[in-house]
N, C-alpha and C positions, 0 to 999 in steps of 0.2 A: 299705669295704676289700674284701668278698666280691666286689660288683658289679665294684670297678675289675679285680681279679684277673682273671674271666671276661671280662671285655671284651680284656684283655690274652692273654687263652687265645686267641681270635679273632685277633687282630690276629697275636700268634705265629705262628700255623698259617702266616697271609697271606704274612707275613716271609719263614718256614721256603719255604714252596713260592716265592715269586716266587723268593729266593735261590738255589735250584739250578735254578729253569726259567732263568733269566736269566743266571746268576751276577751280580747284585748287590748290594753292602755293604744290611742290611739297617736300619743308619740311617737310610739316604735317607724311607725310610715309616715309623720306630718315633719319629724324632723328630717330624714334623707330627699324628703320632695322638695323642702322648703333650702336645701343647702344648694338644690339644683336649678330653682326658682330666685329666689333672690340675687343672685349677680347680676341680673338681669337690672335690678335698679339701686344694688348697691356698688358703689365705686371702690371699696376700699374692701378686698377680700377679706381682711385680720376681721371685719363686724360681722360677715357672712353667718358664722358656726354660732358666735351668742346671741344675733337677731333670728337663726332657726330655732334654736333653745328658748330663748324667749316666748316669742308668739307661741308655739306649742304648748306651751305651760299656760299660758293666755287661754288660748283656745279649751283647756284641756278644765278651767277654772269653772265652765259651761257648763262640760257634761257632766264633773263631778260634784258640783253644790244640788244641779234636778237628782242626780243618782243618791247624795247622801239624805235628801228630799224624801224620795219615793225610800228608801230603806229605814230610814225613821219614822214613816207614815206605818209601815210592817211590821215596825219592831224588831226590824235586823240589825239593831246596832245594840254592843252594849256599853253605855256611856259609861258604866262604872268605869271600867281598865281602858276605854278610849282616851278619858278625858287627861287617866295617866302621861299618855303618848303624845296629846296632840301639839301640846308647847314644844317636845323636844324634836319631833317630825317639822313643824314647823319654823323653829329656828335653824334645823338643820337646812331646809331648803334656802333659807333667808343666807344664809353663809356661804352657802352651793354656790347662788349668784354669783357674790362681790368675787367669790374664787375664781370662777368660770371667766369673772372681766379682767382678772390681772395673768391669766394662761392666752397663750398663743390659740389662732384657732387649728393649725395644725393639733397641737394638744387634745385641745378639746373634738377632733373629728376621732384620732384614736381614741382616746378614752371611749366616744359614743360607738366607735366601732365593734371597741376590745369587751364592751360591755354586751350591747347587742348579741354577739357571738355567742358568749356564755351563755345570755339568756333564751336563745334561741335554741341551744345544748338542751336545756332543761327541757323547753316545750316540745322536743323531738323526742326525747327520752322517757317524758313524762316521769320524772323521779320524782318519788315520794320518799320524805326520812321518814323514820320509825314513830308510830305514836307511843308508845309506851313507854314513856319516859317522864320524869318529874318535871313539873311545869317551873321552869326559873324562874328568879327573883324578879320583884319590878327595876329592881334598877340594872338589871341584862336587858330588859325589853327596852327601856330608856334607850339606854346607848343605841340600840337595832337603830330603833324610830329615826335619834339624832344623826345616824350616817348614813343611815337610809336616806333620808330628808336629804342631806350633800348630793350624794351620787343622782339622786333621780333630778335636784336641778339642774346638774352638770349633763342629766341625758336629756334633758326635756319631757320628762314623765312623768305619772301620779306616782310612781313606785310600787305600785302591787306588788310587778312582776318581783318586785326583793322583797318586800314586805312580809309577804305571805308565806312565802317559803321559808323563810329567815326565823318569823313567830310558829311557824307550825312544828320547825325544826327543834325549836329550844322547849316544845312541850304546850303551845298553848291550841287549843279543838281548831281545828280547819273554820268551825262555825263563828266563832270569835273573833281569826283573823281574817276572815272576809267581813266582817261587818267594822273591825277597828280598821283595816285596810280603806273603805268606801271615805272615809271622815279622815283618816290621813292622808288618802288622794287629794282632798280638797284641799288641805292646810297646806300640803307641800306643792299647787297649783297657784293659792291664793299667793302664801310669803314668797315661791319663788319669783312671780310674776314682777309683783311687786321690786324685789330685789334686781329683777334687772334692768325695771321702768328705772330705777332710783340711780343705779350705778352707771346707765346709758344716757341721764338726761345731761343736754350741751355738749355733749358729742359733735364736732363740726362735721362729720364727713358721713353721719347719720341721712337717708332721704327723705323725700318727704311725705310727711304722713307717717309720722312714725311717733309714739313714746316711750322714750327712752331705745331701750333694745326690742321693742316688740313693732311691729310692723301691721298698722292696722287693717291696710286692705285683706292682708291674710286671712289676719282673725277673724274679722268681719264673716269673708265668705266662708272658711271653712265651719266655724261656730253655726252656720244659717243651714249650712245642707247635710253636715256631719248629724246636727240633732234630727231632722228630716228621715233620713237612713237609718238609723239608728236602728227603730222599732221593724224595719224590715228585715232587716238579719237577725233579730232575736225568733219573727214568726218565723224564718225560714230553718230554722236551726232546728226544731222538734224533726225534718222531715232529711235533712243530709246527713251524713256521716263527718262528723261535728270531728271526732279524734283524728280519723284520717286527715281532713283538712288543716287543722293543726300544724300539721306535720309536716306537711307541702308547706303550710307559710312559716313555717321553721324554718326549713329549706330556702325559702327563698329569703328571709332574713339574715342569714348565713353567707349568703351570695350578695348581698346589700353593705354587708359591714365588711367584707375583701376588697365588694368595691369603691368602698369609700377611704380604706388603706391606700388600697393602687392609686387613687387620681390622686389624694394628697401627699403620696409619697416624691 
């Protein structure tokens, strides 16, 4: 347990700094570490893929209630059309769970793989849709939130990465969906978390130190040195070439989700 903690301390830090040099959801890298890391103290491979999904989402509860913190302190959220999303982002993720525990974790490594991939497409690509288009209805935005909410508990993520592209695409300002984005991270970190504390408790073949599907020494360390890092890759970002780097961990994101096809195939 001491060893996974410190391994976790590591991986944190990693999280913490790519996350502000880059700005990205720090699931993307907590769940493939964490699928490689816990066999180590779980016995029964099928809890592997929903105990990395879980803790991730745990961990991920951290950064995103300080970040929707610090953006409501700013004024970068707009509750109005937020508050529209957050029940159905939220239930979404709540559902994400109980799904994720009735799938095989084969399933669930493809899924995070076949998703990864694409998302990674996008961040190499840098594709933008078109703004010029009529802003849809709230009940298109609804539905985004509520399958967005699925899929990102099923990845272990806040969802930005769909999120934002998803609302920007159907017509609503880049500025809108970064600040409903920040407050749907959290919803779909909190009910996911939850959902798979709930759906993993009395599990016999669970280890120990664990609630439900989340694995505490994890969260523990990565939550401790993830928030540590964090604000050094945000200083360090004004001074590197922020797109290029991008693109390289696109790149290697791409090479992460092959390789998590190959060993569980």
């Amino acid at each position: 347990m001491v060893e996974i903690f410190l391994i976790c301390l590591a991986i944190g830090s990693l999280v913490g700094f790519l996350a502000g040099l880059l700005g990205i959801g720090g699931g993307l890298i907590i769940v493939p570490a964490l699928i490689k890391i816990l066999p180590f103290v779980v016995t029964d491979k099928e809890l592997v893929m929903p105990m990395a999904l879980a803790t991730s989402l745990a961990t991920i509860v951290v950064t995103t209630v300080s970040a929707a913190i610090a953006h409501h302190i700013n004024k970068n959220i707009p509750w109005k059309e937020t508050k529209q999303l957050m029940f159905f982002v939220g239930s979404g993720a709540l559902l994400g769970a109980f799904i994720a525990d009735g799938l095989s974790s084969k399933t669930l490594e493809y899924f995070f793989a076949s998703s990864v991939f694409l998302l990674s497409l996008y961040m190499f690509f840098s594709l933008r849709a078109a703004t010029e288009r009529e802003v849809t209805s709230t009940a298109v935005y609804q539905t985004i939130a509520f399958f967005t909410g699925i899929a990102a508990s099923l990845m272990g993520i806040s969802g930005g990465a769909i999120l934002i592209p998803a609302l920007t695409f159907c017509g609503m300002s880049i500025r809108l969906a970064i600040g409903i984005s920040t407050v749907c991270g959290m919803m779909v970190a909190l009910f996911g978390s939850f959902g798979y504390i709930i759906s993993g408790l009395g599990h016999p073949n669970l280890p120990a130190w664990s609630l439900g599907y989340v694995y505490l020494p994890a969260l523990l360390g990565i939550s401790i040195s993830s928030t540590l890092f964090a604000p050094k890759g945000v200083r360090l970002a004004a001074r590197l070439p922020v797109r290029r780097l991008k693109k390289i961990f696109a790149s290697f994101l791409m090479l992460v989700a092959i390789e998590i096809v190959l060993t569980s195939s």
